[in-house]
C-alpha positions in Angstrom: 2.4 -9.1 -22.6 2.6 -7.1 -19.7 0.6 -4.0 -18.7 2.0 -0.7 -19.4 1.2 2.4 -17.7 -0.9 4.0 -20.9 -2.9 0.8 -21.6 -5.9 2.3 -20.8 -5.6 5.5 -22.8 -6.7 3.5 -26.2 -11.0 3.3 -26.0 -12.5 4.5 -28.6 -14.6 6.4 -26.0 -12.9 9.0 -24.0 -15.9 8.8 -21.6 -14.4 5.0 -20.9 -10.6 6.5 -20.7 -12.0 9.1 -17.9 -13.7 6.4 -15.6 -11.4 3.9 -15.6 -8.4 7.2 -15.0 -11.1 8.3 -11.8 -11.6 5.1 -10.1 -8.0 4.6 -10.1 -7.2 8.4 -8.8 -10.2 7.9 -6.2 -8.0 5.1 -4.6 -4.9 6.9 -4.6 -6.6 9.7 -3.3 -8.0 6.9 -0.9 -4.5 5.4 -0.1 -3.3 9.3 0.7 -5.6 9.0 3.6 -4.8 5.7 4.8 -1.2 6.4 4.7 -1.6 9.1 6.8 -3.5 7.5 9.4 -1.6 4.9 10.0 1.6 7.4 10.5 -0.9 9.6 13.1 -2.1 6.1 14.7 1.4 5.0 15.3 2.1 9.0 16.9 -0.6 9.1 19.0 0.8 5.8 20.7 4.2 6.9 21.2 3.5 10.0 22.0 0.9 9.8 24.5 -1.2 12.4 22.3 -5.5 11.2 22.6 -6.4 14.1 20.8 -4.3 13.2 17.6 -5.9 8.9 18.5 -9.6 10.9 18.7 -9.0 12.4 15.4 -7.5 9.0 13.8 -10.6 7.3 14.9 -12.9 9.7 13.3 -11.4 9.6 10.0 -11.9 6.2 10.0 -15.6 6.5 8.9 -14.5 9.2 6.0 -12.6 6.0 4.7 -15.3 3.6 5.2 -17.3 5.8 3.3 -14.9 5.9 0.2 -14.7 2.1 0.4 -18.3 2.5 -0.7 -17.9 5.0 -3.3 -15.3 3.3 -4.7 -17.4 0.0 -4.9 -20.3 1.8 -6.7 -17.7 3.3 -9.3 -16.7 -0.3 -10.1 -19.9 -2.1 -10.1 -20.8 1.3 -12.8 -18.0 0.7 -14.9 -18.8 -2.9 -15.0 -22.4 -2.9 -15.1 -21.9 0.0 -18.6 -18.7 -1.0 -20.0 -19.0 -4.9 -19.5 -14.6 -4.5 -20.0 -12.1 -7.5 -20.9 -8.9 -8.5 -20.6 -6.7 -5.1 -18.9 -9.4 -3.3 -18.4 -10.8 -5.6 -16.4 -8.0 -6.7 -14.7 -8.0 -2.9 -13.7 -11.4 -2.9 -12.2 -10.9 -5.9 -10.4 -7.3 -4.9 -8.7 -9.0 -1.5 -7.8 -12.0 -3.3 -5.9 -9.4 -5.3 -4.1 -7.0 -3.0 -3.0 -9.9 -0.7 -1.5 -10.7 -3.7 0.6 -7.3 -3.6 1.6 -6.9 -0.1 2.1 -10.4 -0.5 4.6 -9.0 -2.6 6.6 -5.5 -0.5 6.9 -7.3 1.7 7.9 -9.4 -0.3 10.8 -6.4 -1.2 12.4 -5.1 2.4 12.5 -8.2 2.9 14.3 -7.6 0.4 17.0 -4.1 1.3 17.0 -5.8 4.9 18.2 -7.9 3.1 20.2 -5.6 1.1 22.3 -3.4 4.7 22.2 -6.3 6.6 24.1 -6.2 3.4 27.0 -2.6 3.4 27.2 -2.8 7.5 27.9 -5.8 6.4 30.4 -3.6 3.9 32.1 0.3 4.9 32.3 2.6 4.0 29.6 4.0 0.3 29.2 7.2 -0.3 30.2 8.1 -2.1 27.4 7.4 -2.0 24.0 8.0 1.3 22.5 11.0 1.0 20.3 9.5 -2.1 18.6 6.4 -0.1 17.8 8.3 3.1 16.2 10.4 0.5 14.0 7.9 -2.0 12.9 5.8 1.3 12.5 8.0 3.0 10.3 8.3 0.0 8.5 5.0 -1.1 7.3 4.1 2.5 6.8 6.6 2.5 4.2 4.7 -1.2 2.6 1.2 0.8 2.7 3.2 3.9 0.8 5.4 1.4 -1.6 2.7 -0.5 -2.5 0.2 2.5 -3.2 3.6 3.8 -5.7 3.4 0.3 -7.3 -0.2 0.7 -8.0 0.5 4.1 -9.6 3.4 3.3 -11.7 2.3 -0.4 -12.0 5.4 -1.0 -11.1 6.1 -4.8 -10.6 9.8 -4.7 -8.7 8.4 -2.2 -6.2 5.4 -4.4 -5.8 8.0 -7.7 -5.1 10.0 -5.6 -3.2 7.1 -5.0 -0.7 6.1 -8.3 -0.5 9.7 -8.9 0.5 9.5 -6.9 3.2 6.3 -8.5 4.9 8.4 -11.7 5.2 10.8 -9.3 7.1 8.0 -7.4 9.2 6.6 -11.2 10.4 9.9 -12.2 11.2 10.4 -9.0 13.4 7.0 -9.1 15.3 7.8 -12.6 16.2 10.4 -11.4 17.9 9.1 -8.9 20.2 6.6 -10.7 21.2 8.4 -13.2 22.5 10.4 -10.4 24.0 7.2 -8.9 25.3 6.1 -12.2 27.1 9.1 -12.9 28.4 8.7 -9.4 30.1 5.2 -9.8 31.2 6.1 -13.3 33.0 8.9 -11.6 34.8 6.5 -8.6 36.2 3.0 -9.4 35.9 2.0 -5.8 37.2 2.8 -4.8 33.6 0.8 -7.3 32.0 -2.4 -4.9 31.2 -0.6 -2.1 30.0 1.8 -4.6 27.8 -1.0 -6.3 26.4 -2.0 -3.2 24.8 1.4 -2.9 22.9 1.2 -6.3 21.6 -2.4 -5.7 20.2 -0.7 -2.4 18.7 1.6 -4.7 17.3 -0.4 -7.4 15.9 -2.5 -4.3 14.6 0.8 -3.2 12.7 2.2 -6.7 11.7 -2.0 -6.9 9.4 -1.2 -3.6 7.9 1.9 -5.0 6.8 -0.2 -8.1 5.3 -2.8 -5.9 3.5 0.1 -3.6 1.8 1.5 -6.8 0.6 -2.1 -7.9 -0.4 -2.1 -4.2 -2.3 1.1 -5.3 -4.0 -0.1 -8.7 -5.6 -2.7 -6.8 -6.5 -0.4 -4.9 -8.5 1.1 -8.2 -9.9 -2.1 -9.4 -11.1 -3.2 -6.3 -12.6 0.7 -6.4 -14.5 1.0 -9.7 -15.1 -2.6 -11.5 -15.1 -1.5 -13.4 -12.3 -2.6 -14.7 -9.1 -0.3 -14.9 -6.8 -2.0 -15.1 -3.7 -0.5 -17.5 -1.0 2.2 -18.3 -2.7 5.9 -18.3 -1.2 8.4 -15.1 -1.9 10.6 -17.9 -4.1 7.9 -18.9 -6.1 6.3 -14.7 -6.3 9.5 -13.7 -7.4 9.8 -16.6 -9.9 6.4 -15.8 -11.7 7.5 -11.6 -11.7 10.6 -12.3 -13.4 8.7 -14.5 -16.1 8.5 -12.7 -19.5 
């Protein structure tokens, strides 16, 4: 049977209810953050702005730090509650989607990073569009798949998962674009190279919100579904 959004709301001890309701708010709350930095990352780029990129990068250690306190919460809750079955499907998905969520937030940082040389250097000539549109898109994955935690809602979790295939198949593309370009004028090939590391930085957030959404799935369903293809995912969601 699949998990329903007031599963955990039947311990006998409401001290039990409480923890497993915290660590799953403290990686919302976590997510919140993420979210945002990868929208003030992706900014900072296209706007030229280092002050916003300084403040990206400084963040980053506030969310390295909730990785941690995250971690502890889970390896309490184990550790006390020794939980089965949902429960511990719960405590697992948590644990890995803060992983996830860490690493979101690294690349945002290098995303700043690469922002701060590119204000440093000159703008690229090329490369700009691509970033605001494969930008806008996996910052909508990293806030779908956060929704699908909350709601454990499977189609929004499939439907993100979806998209990476779309978000790969788009950053193939302007890369091939972008190197085309660089061959053409190699005077542009520094400044260039630091929108295609922007873009590879985007194209891994897009893998770890889809990592966040089968997450989601196994915490549903009690399935892995880790490298598997989107036929086959969507197959095993639609199962009863």
């Amino acid at each position: 049977m699949d998990l329903t959004t007031d599963a955990h709301s039947h311990h006998i001890s409401q001290q039990f209810n409480d923890e497993l309701e915290h660590v799953k708010n403290h990686l919302l709350e976590m997510g919140g953050l993420v979210e945002r930095q990868v929208g003030d990352s992706i900014k900072s780029l296209i706007d030229a702005d280092s002050e916003l990129a300084v403040n990206v990068r400084a963040t980053d250690k506030k969310i390295n730090q909730m990785e941690i306190d995250i971690d502890e919460e889970c390896t309490r809750i184990i550790a006390r509650r020794q939980p089965a079955a949902s429960d511990l499907r719960l405590v697992i998905a948590v644990s890995k989607a803060v992983a996830d969520l860490e690493r979101i937030g690294d690349e945002s940082a290098k995303i700043a990073k690469l922002a701060m040389m590119l204000c440093e250097e000159g703008e690229a000539p090329r490369g700009y569009v691509e970033i605001r549109h494969i930008g806008d898109r996996v910052r909508r994955m990293t806030q779908e798949s956060l929704t699908a935690f909350a709601r454990l809602d499977v189609d929004t979790a499939l439907a993100v998962a979806q998209e990476d295939k779309d978000v790969d198949r788009e950053y193939e593309s302007a890369m091939r674009e972008l190197i085309t370009f660089m061959m053409e004028d190699p005077r542009s090939i520094k400044r260039v190279m630091n929108i295609i590391w922007s873009l590879r930085a985007l194209e891994r957030i897009g893998d770890h919100a889809r990592n966040i959404a089968e997450s989601v799935i196994y915490l549903v369903k009690g399935k892995d579904v880790r490298h598997v293809s989107i036929d086959e995912l969507t197959r095993q969601v639609n199962e009863d």
